[in-house]
N, C-alpha and C positions, 0 to 999 in steps of 0.2 A: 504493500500500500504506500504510495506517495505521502507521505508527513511535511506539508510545506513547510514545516519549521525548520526544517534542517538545509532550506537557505534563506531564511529571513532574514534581509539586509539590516533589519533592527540591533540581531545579534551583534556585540563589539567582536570587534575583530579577533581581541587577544583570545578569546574563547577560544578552547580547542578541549572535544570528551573525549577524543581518541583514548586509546588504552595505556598510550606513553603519553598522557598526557602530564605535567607538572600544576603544582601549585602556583596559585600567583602570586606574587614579586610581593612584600610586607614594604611597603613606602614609609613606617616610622620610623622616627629619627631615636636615638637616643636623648638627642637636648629635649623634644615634643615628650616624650616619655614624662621625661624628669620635667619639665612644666605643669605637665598636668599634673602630677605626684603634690606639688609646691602646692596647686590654685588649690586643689579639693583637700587636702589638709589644713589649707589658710581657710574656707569657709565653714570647714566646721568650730573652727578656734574663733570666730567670729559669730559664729550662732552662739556659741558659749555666753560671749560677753553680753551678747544683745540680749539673751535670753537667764543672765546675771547666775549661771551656772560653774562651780567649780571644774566641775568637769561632765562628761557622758559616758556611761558604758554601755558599747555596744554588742549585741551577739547577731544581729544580723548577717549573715555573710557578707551579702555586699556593700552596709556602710562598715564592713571591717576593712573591704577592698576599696572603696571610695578615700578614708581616712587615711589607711598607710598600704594602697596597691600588695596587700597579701592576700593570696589564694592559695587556699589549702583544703580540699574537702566540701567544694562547696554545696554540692546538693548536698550533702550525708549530714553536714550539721546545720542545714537548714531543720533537720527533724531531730537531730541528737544536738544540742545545743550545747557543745562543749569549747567550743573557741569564744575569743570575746578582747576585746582588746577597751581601754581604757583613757579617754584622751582628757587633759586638764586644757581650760584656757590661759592659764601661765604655770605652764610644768612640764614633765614627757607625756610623750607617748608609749603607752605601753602594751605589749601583744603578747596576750596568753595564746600559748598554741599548745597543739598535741605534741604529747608530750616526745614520743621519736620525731618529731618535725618542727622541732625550735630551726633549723638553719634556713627553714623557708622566710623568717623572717627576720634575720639576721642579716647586715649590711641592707636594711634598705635606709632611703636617706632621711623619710619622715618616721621611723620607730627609734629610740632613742632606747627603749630596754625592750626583752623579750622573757617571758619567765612559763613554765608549765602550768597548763590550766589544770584549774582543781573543775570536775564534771561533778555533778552532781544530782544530773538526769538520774529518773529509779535504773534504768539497764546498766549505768557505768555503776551506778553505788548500791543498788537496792536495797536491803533493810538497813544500810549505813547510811541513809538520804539526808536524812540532820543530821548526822555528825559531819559528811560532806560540806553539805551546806553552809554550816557554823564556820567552818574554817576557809570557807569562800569568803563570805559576808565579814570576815576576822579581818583577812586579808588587804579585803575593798578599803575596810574601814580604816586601817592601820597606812594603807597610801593617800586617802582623803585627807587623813590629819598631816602627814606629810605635807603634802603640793596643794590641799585646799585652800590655803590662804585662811583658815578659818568658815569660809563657805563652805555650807553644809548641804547646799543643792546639786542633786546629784542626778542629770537626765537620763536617764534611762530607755533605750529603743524594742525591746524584749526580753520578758525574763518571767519566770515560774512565780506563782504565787509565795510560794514558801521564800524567797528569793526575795520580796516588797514587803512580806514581816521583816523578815530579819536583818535589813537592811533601815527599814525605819525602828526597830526596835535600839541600833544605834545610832539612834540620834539624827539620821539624815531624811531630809524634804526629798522624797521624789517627785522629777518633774517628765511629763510626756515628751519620750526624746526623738518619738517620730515623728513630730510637728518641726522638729529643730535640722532633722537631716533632711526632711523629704526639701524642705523651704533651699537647704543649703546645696544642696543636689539639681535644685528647680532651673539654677541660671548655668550656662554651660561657656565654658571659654574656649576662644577659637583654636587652642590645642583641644580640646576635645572634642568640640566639631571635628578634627583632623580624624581625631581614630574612629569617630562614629561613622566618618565615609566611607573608612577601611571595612568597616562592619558591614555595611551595607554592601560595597561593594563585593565584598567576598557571599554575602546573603545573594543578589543578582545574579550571579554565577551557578548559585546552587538553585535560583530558578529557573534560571535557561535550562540547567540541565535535566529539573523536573518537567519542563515545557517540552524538552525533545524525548521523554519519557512516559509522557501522554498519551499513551497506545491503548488500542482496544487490547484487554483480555491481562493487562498490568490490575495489578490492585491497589486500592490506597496505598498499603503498607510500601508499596515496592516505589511508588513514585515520590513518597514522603521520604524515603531512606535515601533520594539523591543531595536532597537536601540534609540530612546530617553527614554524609559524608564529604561535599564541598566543605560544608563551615570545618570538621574536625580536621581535616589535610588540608587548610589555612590558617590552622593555629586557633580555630573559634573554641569553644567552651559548651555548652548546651541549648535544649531549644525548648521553652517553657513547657510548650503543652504539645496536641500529637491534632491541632484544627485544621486536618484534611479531609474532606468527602467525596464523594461521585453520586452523580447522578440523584436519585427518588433519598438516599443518606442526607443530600444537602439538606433538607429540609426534616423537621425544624432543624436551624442550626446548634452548632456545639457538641454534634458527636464527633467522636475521638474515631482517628483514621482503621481502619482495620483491615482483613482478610478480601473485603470488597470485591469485586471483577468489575470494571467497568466496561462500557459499553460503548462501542460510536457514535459521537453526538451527545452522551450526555455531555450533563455540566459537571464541573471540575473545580472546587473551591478551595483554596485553602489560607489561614495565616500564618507567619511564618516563627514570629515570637521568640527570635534568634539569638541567642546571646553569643557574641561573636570574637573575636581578638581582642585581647584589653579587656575583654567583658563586660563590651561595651551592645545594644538593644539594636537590631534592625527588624521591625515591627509594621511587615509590608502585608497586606492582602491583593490577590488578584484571583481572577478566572478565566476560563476558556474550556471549550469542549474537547471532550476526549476527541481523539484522531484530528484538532484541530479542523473540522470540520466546520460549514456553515452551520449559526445559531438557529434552531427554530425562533418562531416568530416570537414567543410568551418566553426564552431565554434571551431574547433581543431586546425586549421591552423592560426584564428585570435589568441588566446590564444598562440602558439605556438609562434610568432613574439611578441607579448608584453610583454611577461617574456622576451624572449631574449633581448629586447632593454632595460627593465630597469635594469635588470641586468649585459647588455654590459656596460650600461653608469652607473652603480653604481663604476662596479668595474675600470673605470680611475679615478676616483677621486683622487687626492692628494692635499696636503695642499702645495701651491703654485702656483699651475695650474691656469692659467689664465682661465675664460670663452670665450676667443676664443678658446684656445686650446684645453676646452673641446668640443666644438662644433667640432672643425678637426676631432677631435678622436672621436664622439660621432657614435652609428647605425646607418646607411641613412635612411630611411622609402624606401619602393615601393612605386612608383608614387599614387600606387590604392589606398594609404591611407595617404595621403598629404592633400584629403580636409573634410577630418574628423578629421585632426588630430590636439592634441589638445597645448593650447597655449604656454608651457613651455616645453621644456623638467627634469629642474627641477627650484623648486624654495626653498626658507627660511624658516625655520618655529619656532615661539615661542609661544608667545598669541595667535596668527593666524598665518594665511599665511605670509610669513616678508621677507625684502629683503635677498638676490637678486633672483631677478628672471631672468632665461637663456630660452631664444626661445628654440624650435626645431631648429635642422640645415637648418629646408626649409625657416623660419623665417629669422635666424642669416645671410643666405645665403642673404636674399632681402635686409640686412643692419639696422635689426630691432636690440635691443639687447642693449646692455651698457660694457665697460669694468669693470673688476675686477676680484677676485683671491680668491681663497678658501682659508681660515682660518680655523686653529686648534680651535675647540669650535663652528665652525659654524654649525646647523643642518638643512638639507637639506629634502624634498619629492622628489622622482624622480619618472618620471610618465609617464605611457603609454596609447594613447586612442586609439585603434585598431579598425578600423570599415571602411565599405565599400556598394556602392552603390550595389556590386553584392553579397557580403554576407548579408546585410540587416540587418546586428545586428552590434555592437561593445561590446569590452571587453576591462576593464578599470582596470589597475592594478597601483598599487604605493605603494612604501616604504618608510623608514622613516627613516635615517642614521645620526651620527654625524662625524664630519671631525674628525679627530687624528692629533697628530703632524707625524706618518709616514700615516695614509691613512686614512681610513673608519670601522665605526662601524654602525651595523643595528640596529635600537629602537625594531623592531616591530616582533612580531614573527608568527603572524597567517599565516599558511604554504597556498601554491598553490597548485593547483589540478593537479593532478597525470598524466597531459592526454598528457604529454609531454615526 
């Protein structure tokens, strides 16, 4: 069968899936590295001050990566919460790690000490859990008095209950410390910009190669696996969730890709949710029909309304615009795809997904939502999920823009299909 894709003059040239095919070319520098290390360590030392905090401990993985670029284990202790690093706003920085893996963060430029985490999850310690515990919270407490300056606010990004006893049982104010990274995460410097292109760019790559993978009698699984195999042989890191479907699947959205067979002509959605080199987010949706063939007419039409909404609500963006008034200003949906549709009309993105996140208007409308106001440096996905109970499919597109100080610039360049 003819697969026009495999000469669409759209594809960049450097592409090449042959079997000897190479990775492509890592364009950061060492200086861009070590700047961004410097900007996202300086903003959280500054959320400190603003937010009149001694210090924050974090167990997040990726504000332990944001703060002083170590990665160790990152999905395993997003659910075993054993790493955690500890920052002052006039003091070190400090990175508890596991405990055969102190060298992972040893010499970097923003960790000033490195010391063994005490775990104290039930599987590391089980019926030892307080005694764990106590001598965590000992620990905390005995560097607060240290480097606090006497400030005894102490923010905190995630942590066990037993963990917010014991902790205010000496003596310290806990303050909500994910209001203070997500804010300090929110604005992005143009070395960061840098490596998020890299991201993207290595993400595009892995959707060519899922687009010329798009065959009748492939299943989800197998066309989803091109893309983790580009990002992990360019140095990427993981890919949040598994948002691939085909065909009568797309609909309703949000199942998880699987054993599927597609068909010719279905439709083909997926998003990408890529955490990539740097471990930094390339957070693209697209579609198109298997075997790349003509859309029928009711996949033309969904497609047809999803470009236009992300594209209507990309182009009000301005840096100052509040998210209600993007919401006034935003596309309406037709009723017939309000209950397919999907939870944001756009949201944040850096390491991951990051604040803010803005409803659709059917949302904002019922009083769901939050105030605030687009910033210059803030980088935005904006996103459309198109689908209906009498077309039987959806089509899921999204882009990936940073704010300006006069408007909008787009990250992502893998073009849309022509049937518009």
């Amino acid at each position: 069968m003819d697969v026009k894709v495999f000469s669409d003059p759209r594809k960049p040239a450097y592409l090449n899936f042959d079997a000897g095919s190479k990775p492509l070319k890592d364009p950061i520098s060492p200086a861009t590295l070590a700047r961004v290390r410097a900007y996202r360590h300086g903003r959280i030392k500054q959320k400190l001050v603003e937010h009149d905090c001694a210090a924050i401990l974090v167990y997040d993985p990726l504000n332990i990566r944001y703060a002083t670029d170590c990665s160790d284990m990152q999905i395993w202790t997003m659910h075993n919460p054993s790493r955690y690093a500890l920052i002052f706003a006039d003091g070190p920085t400090i990175c508890f790690e596991y405990a055969q893996a102190l060298h992972l963060a040893e010499g970097l430029p923003m960790v000033d000490e490195v010391r063994p985490c005490t775990s104290w999850f039930y599987f590391a310690s089980g019926p030892r859990l307080t005694e764990s515990a106590g001598k965590w919270a000992d620990e905390i407490a005995d560097l607060m008095r240290q480097h606090g300056g006497g400030n005894k606010r102490l923010a905190v990004d995630k942590i066990e209950p037993l963990g917010v006893d014991l902790l205010r049982a000496r003596g310290f104010t806990l303050v909500e410390g994910q209001e203070l990274t997500e804010t300090a995460r929110m604005i992005k410097s143009p070395d960061e910009l840098e490596l998020m292109g890299w991201t993207i760019k290595v993400c595009e790559a892995g959707m060519w190669r899922m687009r010329e993978n798009s065959l009748p009698g492939k299943s989800e699984n197998e066309v989803w696996a091109e893309l983790h195999y580009e990002n992990i042989r360019n140095g990427g890191e993981w890919i949040e969730t598994r948002l691939l479907a085909i065909g009568e699947r797309t609909y309703p959205w949000f199942k998880e890709c699987s054993g599927h067979v597609g068909k010719e002509g279905d439709m083909l959605s997926f998003d990408t949710d890529l955490i990539g080199p740097y471990g930094y987010c390339a957070d693209l949706s697209r579609a198109w029909t298997v075997g790349l063939v003509k859309p029928k007419p009711m996949q033309k039409e969904l497609y047809a309304f999803a470009l236009e909404q992300i594209m209507h609500n990309w182009s009000i963006i301005k840096p100052g615009m509040s998210f209600r008034e993007f919401n006034d200003k935003s596309l309406r949906m037709p009723e017939e795809y309000h209950e397919n549709r999907y939870g944001v009309a756009l949201h944040g993105v850096g390491l991951c997904d990051e604040y803010p996140s803005v409803p659709t208007h059917v949302d904002m409308d019922k009083g769901k939502g939050y105030d605030g106001v687009f910033e210059p440096g803030m980088c935005l996905c904006v996103e459309s999920c198109t689908g209906s109970k009498r077309a039987g499919e959806t089509v899921k597109l999204e882009i990936q823009v940073v704010v300006t100080e006069t408007g909008t610039e787009r990250l992502d360049n893998f073009p849309f299909e022509d049937w518009v």
